[in-house]
One Martini backbone bead per residue (centre of mass of N, CA, C, O) as a GRO file, in nm:
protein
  108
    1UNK     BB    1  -8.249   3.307  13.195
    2UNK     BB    2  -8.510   3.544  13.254
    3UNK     BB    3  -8.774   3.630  13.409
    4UNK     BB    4  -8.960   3.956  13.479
    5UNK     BB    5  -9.228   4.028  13.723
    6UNK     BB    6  -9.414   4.362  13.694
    7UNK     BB    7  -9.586   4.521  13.946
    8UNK     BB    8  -9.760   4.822  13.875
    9UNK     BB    9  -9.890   5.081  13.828
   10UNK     BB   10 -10.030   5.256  13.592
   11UNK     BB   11  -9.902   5.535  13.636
   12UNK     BB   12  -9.617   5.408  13.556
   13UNK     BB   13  -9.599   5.253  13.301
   14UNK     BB   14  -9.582   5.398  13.051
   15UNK     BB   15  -9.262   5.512  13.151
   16UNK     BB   16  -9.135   5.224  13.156
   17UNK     BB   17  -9.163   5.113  12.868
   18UNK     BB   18  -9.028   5.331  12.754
   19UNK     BB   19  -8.746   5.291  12.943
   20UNK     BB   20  -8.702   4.971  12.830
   21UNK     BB   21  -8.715   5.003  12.504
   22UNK     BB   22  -8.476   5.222  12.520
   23UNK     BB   23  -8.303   4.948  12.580
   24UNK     BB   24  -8.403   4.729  12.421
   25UNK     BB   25  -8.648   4.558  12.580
   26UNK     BB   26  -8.874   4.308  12.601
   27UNK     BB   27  -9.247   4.418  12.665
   28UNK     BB   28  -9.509   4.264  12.844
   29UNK     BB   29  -9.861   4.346  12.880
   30UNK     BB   30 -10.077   4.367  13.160
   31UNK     BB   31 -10.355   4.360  13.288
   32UNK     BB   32 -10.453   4.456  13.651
   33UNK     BB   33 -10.542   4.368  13.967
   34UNK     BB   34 -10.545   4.471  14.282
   35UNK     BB   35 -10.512   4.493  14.652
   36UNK     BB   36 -10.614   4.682  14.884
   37UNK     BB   37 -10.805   4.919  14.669
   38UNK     BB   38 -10.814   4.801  14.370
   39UNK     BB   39 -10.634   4.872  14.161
   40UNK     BB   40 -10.463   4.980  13.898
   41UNK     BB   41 -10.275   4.730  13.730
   42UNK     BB   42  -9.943   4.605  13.592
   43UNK     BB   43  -9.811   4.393  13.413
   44UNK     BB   44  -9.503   4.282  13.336
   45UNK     BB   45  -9.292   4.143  13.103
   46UNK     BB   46  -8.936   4.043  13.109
   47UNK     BB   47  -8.696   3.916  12.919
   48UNK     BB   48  -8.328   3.814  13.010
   49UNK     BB   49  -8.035   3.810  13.089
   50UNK     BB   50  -7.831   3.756  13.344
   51UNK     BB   51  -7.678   4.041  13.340
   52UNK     BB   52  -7.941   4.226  13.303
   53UNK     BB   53  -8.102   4.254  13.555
   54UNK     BB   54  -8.010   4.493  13.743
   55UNK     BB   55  -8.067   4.702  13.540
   56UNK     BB   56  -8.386   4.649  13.529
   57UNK     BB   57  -8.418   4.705  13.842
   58UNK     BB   58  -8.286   5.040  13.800
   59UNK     BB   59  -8.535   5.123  13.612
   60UNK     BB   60  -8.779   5.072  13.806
   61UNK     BB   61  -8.692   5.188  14.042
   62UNK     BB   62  -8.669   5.489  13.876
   63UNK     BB   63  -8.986   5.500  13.793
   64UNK     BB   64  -9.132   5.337  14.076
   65UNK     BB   65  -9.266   5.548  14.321
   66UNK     BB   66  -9.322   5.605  14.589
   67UNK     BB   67  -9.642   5.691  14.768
   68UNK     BB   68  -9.871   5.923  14.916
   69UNK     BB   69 -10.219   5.889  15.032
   70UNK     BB   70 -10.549   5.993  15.087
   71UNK     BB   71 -10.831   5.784  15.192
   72UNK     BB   72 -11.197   5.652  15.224
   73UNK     BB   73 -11.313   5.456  15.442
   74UNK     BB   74 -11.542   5.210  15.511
   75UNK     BB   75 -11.723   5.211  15.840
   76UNK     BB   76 -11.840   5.054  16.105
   77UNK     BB   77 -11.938   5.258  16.400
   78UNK     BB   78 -12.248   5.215  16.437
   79UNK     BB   79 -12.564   5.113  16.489
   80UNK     BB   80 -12.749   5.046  16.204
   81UNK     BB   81 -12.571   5.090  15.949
   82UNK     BB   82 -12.336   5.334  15.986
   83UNK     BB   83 -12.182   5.560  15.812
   84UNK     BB   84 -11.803   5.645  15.829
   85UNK     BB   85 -11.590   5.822  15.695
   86UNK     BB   86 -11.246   5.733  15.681
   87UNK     BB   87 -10.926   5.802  15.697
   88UNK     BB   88 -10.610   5.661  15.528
   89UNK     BB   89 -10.273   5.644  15.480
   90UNK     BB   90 -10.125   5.513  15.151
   91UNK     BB   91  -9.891   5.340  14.989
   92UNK     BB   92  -9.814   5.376  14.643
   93UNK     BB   93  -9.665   5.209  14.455
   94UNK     BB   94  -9.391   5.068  14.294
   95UNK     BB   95  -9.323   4.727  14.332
   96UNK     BB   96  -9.360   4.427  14.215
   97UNK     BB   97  -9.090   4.143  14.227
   98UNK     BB   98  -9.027   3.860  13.997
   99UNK     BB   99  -8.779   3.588  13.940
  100UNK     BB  100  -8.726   3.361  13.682
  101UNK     BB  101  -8.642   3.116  13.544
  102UNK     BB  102  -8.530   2.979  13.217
  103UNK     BB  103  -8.561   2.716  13.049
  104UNK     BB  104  -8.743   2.793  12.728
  105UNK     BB  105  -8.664   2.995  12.441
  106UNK     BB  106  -8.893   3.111  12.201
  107UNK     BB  107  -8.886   3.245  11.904
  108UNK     BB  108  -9.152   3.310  11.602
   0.00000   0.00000   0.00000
């Protein structure tokens, strides 16, 4: 058994969880947030058996899409702590995926 730990933009995850558990998959969301923007992502967490990995991974492939967007980073560019915002094309979307073994499953 794997447990497969992913981690989603926000406006990714409603349409993944859906798409999981129409495969009949069971799937725990976690709110979280961090990387590059500080963005709001969801953590997901899908406990499956190993024949399932390949699936599930089919599932998020297609539902989490790379895009770019373009933000304004505050730079410092002037003496005198003057600020000027720099325009700057980032990649967002898509997935970050752990897949861990799972020692030992109990469902109360």
């Amino acid at each position: 058994m794997k447990l497969i730990i992913a981690i989603v933009q926000d406006e990714d995850a409603p349409g993944l969880i859906e798409d999981l558990t129409e495969e009949e998959y069971r799937v725990t969301k976690l709110a979280s947030t961090g990387g590059f923007l500080k963005s709001g992502n969801t953590t997901l967490l899908i406990g499956v058996e190993d024949e399932q990995v390949d699936n599930v991974l089919n599932i998020i492939e297609d539902t989490c899409k790379t895009r770019e967007i373009t933000t304004s980073l505050m730079t410092v560019t002037m003496p005198g702590d003057t600020y000027i915002p720099y325009p700057l094309d980032v990649k967002i979307g898509g997935a970050t995926i752990f897949i861990l073994d799972v020692e030992k499953y109990i469902r109360v």
